[in-house]
C-alpha positions in Angstrom: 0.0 0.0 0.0 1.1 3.8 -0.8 1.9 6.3 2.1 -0.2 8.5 0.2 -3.2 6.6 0.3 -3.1 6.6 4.4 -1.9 10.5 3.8 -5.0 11.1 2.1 -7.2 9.5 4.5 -5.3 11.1 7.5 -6.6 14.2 5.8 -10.4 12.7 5.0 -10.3 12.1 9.1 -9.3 15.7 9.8 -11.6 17.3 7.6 -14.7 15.6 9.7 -16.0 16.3 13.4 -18.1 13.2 12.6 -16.7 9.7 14.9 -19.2 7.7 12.6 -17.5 9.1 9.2 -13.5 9.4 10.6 -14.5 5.3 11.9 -16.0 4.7 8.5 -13.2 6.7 6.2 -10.5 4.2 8.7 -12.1 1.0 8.2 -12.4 1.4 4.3 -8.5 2.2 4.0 -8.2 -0.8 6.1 -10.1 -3.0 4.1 -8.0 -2.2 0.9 -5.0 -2.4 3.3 -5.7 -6.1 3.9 -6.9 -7.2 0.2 -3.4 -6.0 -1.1 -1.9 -7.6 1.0 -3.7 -11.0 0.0 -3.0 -10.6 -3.6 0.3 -9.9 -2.9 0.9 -13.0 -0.6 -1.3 -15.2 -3.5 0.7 -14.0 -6.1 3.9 -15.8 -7.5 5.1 -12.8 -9.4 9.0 -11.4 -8.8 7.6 -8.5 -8.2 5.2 -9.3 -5.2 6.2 -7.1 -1.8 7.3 -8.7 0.6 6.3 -9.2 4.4 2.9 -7.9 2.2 0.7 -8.7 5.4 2.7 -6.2 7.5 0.8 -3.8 6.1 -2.4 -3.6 8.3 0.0 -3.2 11.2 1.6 -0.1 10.0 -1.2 1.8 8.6 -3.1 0.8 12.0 -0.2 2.5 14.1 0.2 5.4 11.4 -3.7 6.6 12.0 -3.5 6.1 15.5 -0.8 8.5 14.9 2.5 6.4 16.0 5.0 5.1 14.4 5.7 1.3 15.4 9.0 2.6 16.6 9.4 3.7 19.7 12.2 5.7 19.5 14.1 6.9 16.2 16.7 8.7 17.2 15.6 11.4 15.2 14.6 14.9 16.6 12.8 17.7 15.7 15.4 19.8 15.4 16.4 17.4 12.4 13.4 17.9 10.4 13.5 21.4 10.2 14.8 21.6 7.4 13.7 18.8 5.3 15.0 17.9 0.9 12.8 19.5 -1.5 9.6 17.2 -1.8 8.9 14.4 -4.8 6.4 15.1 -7.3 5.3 11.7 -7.4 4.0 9.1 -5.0 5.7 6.4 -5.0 7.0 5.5 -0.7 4.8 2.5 0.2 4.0 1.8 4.1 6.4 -0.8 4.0 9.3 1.2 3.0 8.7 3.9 5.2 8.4 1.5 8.5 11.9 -0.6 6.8 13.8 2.8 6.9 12.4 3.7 10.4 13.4 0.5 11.8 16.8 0.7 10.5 16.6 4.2 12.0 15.9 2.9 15.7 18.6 0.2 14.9 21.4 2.7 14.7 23.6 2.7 17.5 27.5 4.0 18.8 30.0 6.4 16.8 28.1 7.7 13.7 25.3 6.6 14.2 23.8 10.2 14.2 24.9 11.0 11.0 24.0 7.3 9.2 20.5 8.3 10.4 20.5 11.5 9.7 21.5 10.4 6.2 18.7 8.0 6.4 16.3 10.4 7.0 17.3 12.5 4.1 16.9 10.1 1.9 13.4 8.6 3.4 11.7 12.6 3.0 13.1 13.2 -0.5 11.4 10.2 -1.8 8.3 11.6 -0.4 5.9 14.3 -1.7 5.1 17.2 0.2 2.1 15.9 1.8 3.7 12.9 2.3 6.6 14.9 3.8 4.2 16.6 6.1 2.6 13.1 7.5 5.8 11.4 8.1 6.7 14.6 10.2 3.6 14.4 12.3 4.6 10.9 12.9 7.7 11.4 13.9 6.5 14.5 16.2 4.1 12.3 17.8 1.7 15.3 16.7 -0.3 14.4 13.8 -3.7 15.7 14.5 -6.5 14.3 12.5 -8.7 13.6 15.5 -7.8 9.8 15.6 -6.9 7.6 18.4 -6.3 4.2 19.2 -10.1 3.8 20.5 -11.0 5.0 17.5 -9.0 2.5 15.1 -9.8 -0.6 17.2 -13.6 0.5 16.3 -12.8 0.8 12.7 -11.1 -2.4 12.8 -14.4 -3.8 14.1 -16.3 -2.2 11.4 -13.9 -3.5 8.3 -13.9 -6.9 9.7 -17.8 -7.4 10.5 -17.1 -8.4 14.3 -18.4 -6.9 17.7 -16.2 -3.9 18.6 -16.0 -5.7 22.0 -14.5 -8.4 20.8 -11.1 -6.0 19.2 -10.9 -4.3 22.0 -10.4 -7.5 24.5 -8.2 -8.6 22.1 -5.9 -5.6 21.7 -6.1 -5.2 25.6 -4.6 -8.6 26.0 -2.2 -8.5 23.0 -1.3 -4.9 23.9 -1.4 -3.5 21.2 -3.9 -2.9 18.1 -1.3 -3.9 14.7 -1.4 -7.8 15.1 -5.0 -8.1 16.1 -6.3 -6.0 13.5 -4.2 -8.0 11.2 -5.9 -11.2 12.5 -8.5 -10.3 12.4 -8.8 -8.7 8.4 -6.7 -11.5 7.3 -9.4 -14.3 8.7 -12.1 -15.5 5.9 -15.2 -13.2 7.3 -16.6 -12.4 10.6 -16.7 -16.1 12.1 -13.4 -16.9 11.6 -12.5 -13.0 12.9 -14.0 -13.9 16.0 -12.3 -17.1 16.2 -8.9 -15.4 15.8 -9.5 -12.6 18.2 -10.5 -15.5 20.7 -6.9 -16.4 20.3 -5.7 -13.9 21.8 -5.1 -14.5 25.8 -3.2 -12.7 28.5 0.4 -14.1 28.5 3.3 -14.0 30.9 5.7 -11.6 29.6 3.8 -9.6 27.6 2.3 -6.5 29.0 -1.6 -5.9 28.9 -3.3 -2.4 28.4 -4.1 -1.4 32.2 -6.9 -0.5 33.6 -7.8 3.1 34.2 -10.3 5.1 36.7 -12.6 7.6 36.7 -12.5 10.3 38.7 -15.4 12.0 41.4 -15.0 15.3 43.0 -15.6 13.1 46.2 -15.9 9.3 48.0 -20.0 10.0 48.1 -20.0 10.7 44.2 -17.7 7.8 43.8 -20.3 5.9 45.9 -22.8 6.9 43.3 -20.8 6.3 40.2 -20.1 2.8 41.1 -23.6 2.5 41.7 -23.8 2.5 45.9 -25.9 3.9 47.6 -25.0 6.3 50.4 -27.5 5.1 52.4 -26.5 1.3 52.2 -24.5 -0.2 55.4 -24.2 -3.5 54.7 -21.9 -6.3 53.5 -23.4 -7.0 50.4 -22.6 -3.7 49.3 -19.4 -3.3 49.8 -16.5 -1.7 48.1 -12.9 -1.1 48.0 -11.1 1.6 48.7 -7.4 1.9 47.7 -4.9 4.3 49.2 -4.3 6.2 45.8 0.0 6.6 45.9 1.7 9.5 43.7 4.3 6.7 41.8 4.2 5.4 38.5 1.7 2.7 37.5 4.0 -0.7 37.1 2.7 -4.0 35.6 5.1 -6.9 36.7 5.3 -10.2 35.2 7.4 -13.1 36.8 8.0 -16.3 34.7 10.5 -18.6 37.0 13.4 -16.9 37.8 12.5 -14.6 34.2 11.0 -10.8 35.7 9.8 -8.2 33.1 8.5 -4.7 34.1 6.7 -2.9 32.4 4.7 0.9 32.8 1.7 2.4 32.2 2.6 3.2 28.3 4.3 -0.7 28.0 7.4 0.2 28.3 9.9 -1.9 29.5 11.7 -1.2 32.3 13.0 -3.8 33.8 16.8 -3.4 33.1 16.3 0.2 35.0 14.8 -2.0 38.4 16.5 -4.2 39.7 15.2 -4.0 43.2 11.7 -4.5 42.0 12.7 -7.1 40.1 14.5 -8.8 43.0 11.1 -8.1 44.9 9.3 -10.2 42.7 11.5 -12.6 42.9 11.0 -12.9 46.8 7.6 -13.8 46.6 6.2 -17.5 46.8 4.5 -17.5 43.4 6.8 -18.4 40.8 4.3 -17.1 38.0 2.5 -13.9 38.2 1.4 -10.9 36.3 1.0 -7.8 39.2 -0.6 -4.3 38.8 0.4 -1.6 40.8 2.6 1.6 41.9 5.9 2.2 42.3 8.0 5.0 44.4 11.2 6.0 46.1 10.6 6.0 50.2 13.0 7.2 52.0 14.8 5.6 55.2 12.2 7.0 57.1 8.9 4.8 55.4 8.1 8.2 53.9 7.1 8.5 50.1 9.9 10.6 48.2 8.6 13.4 45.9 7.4 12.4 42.8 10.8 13.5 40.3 12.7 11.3 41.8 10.7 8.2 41.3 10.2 9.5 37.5 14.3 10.0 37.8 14.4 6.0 37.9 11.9 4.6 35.5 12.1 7.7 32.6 12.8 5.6 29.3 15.6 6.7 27.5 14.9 9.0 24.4 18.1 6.9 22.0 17.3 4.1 20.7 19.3 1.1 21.1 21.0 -0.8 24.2 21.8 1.6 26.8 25.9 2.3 27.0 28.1 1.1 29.5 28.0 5.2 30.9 24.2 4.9 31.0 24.3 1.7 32.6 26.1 2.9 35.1 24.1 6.1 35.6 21.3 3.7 36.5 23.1 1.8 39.1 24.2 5.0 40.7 20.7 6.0 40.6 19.4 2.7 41.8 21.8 3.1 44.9 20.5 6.2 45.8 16.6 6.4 45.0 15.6 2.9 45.7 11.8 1.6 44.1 9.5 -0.3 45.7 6.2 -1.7 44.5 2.7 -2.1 45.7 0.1 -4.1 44.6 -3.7 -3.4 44.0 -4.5 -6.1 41.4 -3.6 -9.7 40.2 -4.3 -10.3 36.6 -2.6 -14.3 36.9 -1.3 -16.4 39.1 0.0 -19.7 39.3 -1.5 -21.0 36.0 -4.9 -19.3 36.2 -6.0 -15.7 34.3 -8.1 -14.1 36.9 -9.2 -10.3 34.5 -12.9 -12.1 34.1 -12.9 -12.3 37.5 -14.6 -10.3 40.1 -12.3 -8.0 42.3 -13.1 -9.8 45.9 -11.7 -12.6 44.4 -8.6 -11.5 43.0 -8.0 -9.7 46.2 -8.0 -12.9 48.1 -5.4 -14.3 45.4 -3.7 -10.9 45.4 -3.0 -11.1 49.2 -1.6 -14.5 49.0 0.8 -13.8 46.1 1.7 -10.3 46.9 2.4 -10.5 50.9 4.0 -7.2 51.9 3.7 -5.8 48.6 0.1 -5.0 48.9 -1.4 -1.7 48.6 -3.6 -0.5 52.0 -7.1 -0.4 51.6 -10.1 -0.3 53.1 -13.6 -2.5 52.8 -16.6 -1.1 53.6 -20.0 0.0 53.0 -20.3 3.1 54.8 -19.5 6.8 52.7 -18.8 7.9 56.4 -16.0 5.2 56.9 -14.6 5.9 53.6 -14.9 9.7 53.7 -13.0 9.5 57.1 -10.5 6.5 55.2 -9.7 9.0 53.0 -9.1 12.2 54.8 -6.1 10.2 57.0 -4.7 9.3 53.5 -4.5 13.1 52.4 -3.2 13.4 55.8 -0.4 11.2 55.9 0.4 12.8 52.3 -0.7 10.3 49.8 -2.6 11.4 46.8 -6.4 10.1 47.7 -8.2 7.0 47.2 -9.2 5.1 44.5 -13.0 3.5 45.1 -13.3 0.2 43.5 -16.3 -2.1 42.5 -15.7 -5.9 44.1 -18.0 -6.9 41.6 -15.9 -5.7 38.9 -13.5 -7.6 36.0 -10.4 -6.1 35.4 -11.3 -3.9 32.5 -8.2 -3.5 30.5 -7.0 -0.5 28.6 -10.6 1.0 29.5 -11.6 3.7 31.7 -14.5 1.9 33.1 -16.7 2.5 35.4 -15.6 -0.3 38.0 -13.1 2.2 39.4 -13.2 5.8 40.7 -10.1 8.1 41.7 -10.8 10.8 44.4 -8.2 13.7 44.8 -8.2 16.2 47.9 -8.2 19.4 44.9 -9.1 19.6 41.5 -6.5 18.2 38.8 -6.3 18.0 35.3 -3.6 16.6 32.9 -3.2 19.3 30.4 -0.5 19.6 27.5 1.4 22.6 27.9 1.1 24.6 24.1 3.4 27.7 24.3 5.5 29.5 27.2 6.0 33.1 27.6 9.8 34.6 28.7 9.4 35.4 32.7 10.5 38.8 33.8 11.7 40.5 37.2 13.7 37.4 39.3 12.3 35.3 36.4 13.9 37.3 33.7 16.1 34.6 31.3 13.4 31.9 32.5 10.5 30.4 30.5 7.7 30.8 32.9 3.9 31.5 32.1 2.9 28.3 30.9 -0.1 27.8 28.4 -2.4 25.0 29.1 -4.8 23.2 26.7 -6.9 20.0 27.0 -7.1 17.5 24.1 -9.8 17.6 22.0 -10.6 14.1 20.7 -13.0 15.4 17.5 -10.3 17.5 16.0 -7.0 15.9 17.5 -6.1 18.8 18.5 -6.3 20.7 22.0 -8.7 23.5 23.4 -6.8 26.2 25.8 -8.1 26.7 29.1 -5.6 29.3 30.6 -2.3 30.0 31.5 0.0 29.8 35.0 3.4 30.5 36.2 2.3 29.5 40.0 3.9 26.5 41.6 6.8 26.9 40.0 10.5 25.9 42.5 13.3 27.7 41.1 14.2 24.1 40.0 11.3 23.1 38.0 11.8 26.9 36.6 14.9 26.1 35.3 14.0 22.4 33.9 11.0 23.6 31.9 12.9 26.0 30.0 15.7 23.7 28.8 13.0 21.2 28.4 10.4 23.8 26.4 13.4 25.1 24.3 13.9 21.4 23.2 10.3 21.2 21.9 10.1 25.0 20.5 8.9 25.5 17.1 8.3 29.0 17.1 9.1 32.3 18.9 8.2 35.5 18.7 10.5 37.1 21.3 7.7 36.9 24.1 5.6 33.8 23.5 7.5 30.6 22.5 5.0 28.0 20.7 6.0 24.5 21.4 4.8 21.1 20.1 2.2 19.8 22.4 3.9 16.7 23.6 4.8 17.9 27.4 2.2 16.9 29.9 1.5 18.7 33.4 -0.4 18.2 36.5 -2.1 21.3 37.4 -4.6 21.9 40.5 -7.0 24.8 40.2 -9.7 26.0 42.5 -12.7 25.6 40.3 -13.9 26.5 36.2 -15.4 30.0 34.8 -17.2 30.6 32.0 -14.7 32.6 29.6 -15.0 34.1 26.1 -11.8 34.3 26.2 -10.7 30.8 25.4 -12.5 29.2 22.5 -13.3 26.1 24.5 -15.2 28.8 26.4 -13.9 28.0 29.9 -11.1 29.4 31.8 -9.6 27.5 35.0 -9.7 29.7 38.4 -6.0 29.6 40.0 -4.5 27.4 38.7 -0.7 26.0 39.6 1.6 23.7 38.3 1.8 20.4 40.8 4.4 18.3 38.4 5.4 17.2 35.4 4.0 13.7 34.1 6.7 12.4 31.8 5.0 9.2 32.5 2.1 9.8 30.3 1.5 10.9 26.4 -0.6 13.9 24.9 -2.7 11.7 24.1 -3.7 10.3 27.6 -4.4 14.0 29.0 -7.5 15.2 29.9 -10.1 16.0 27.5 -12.2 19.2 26.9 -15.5 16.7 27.1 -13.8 15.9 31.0 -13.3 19.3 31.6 -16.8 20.3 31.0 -18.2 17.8 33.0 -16.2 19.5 36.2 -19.0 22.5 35.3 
């Protein structure tokens, strides 16, 4: 299949608000996606392309807007300045992922310039639109308003097959490529099923993790979840999790064989040795654990938050770390030791337990995780959990999370099984430009524009701006770190690409004209950073508005 043909329908996506014509416009290029690829494989020709059924991978990761590389090596600084464009379309998907993988492949002296070389030579085969799309890719910021959600529903759509049934398998698989290549590559919707069916939770490979809501507080998490505030009994019980401010890890132990992974499926594990060596301490021999992890101190006290994200940041260069970073981890290790707690057990011992209701995987979870185990509370009483949560806050955790016993573990959703409840108001917002401070700020980047993603355009609604919060050492981070994403200045306002994510608190919402999105956050401040999480998992303008 051409690049341009997935160009084109990038741009058929972007050009409608509609989810029912971007799903439609996705599942028809998917389609054609998968009957090239059969006549390719049936053919006998010379000619014939090769590895013909990777196609449906890649053009499923280039409209969810990724490349199927993590990391490139390449920067945006490096396409700047890009070869004058082809006039003619010839790049097809499988040439373009081929040159990115030998990209990411590129390691040790000269390796920048081989790939710098490569790169030249990938965007002067392409046309200018085609130049344009492979730059979004690359920049993570190629907004046509799709998501993953959205092309796991056009998968269902071009394959004739419940969406449910996708999305459980991509959740398990952990990623969308191979199961929409199952699944458009099976002889119609029966056999589609019976593929996706194949797909299971397995040891060692990381499963999309289940997400909460969020309620202002534990009674309208009560409600959510569907409990009644006046119920005090047993049979209506619920969970309630002390909410810790780490970063989500999903552990897997095989034997003596420990992978860790994070919240984006990154893997980690080479970066943790102590929570690997955890896992090995426990009694099960074969697991696969949900849960947090964070530097404490001597003391039992949590550390702040940057330096648990010091020890599990993934590296921006592709390749095997060096023997210098290697040893920059151990030195980190030594100093800002991890350690994990459990909330959820997804297998154990030879038996998958998501289908299976919380109170039960608790029981299994205490047995396997021992120490390990998050603290929570079980109850039926608002009061109780109110008063549960309040010595949380106290003892400086983040807040609670409210869970259903009744509840699978809904992977890769944000279901309705579990509800998060902070002390303040939060949002994840992308930060979209920075202004030059002035007085004791003056040199800085300070006054920080915030925007919420808007999943209908793929692009992100401003809600305000901030410079409070701020330490003199976040000051100084976020303006080499802002510089680094820069794509425009004016000498006052430098634009950047949205890819920067940051947790800000604010006192409540006002109606604004303006913003476009027609709201305006009341005082708000920075609380951190999240390099743990994507634009694309911040808040949304649709969340936002809810808050009013």
């Amino acid at each position: 299949m051409l690049l341009a043909e997935v160009a084109a329908t990038s741009d058929a996506v972007a050009g409608t608000r509609s989810r029912l014509a971007k799903r439609a416009a996705i599942a028809d290029l998917l389609r054609r996606a998968a009957q090239d690829a059969a006549v390719s494989e049936a053919t006998d020709a010379p000619e014939r392309t090769a590895g013909a059924g990777d196609d449906v991978e890649i053009v499923v990761s280039y409209l969810a807007g990724e490349l199927r590389q993590r990391r490139t090596g390449l920067g945006w600084a490096s396409l700047r300045s890009l070869p004058p464009p082809a006039t003619t379309p010839t790049l097809t998907v499988a040439a373009v992922d081929a040159a990115f993988e030998h990209m990411a492949g590129l390691a040790g002296p000269g390796s920048d310039t081989a790939r710098s070389a490569a790169a030249t030579a990938l965007f002067a085969a392409a046309t200018e639109r085609e130049q344009s799309f492979l730059r979004g890719l690359v920049a993570g910021d190629l907004r046509q308003g799709a998501l993953d959600a959205l092309v796991v529903d056009a998968v269902a759509e071009a394959a004739g097959v419940p969406v449910d049934a996708v999305r459980r398998a991509a959740m398990l698989c952990g990623a969308s490529g191979p199961v929409a290549r199952a699944a458009l590559e099976a002889d119609g919707p029966t056999a589609a099923l019976t593929a996706l069916a194949g797909f299971g939770l397995e040891v060692g490979r990381p499963v999309r993790p289940m997400l909460a809501q969020s309620a202002p507080d534990v009674a309208a998490a009560f409600d959510k979840l569907g409990v009644s505030a006046e119920t005090d009994d047993r049979e209506h019980q619920v969970s309630v999790d002390v909410k810790l401010d780490g970063i989500r890890i999903q552990v897997h132990r095989d034997g003596d064989q420990v992978r860790v992974f994070t919240r984006s499926l990154d893997d980690i594990t080479s970066r943790v040795p102590e929570i690997v060596a955890d896992a090995r301490s426990l009694a099960s021999e074969r697991f696969v654990l949900d849960g947090e992890a964070l530097v404490v101190g001597p003391d039992g006290v949590a550390r702040p938050f940057q330096e648990t994200a010091a020890r599990s940041a993934t590296r921006d260069a592709p390749g095997a770390p060096d023997a210098e970073a290697e040893a920059e981890d151990a030195t980190l290790a030594g100093a800002l030791a991890l350690r994990p707690y459990f909330f959820d057990v997804l297998h154990a011992d030879g038996r998958d337990l998501i289908d299976t209701p919380l109170r039960e995987r608790l029981v299994v979870l205490d047995r396997v995780a021992d120490s390990f185990r998050v603290r929570r509370l079980t109850t039926s009483s608002v009061g109780a959990a109110t008063q549960y949560f309040l010595e949380t806050v106290r003892e400086g955790d983040e807040g609670v999370v409210v869970k259903s016993l009744d509840a699978p573990y809904a992977a890769g959703r944000r279901g309705a099984g579990w509800v998060k409840v902070k002390p303040r108001h939060t949002l994840d917002l992308v930060v979209l430009a920075v202004e030059r401070g002035s007085g004791r700020r003056t040199g800085l980047l300070s006054n920080i524009h915030l925007g919420a993603r808007d999943p209908q355009t793929g692009g992100f609604v401003m809600l305000g701006k901030t410079f409070k919060g701020m330490t003199d050492e976040m000051l100084r981070w976020q303006t080499e770190r802002f510089r680094e994403l820069e794509v425009a200045d004016d000498g006052w306002v430098v634009t950047l690409r949205p890819e920067q994510v940051a947790e800000i608190a604010f006192d409540g919402l006002q109606r604004s004209t303006r913003y476009p999105g027609g709201l305006a956050l009341r005082f708000a401040r920075v609380l951190r950073y999240r390099d743990d999480k994507t634009a694309d998992e911040a808040d949304t303008i649709e969340a936002v508005r809810a808050l009013t």
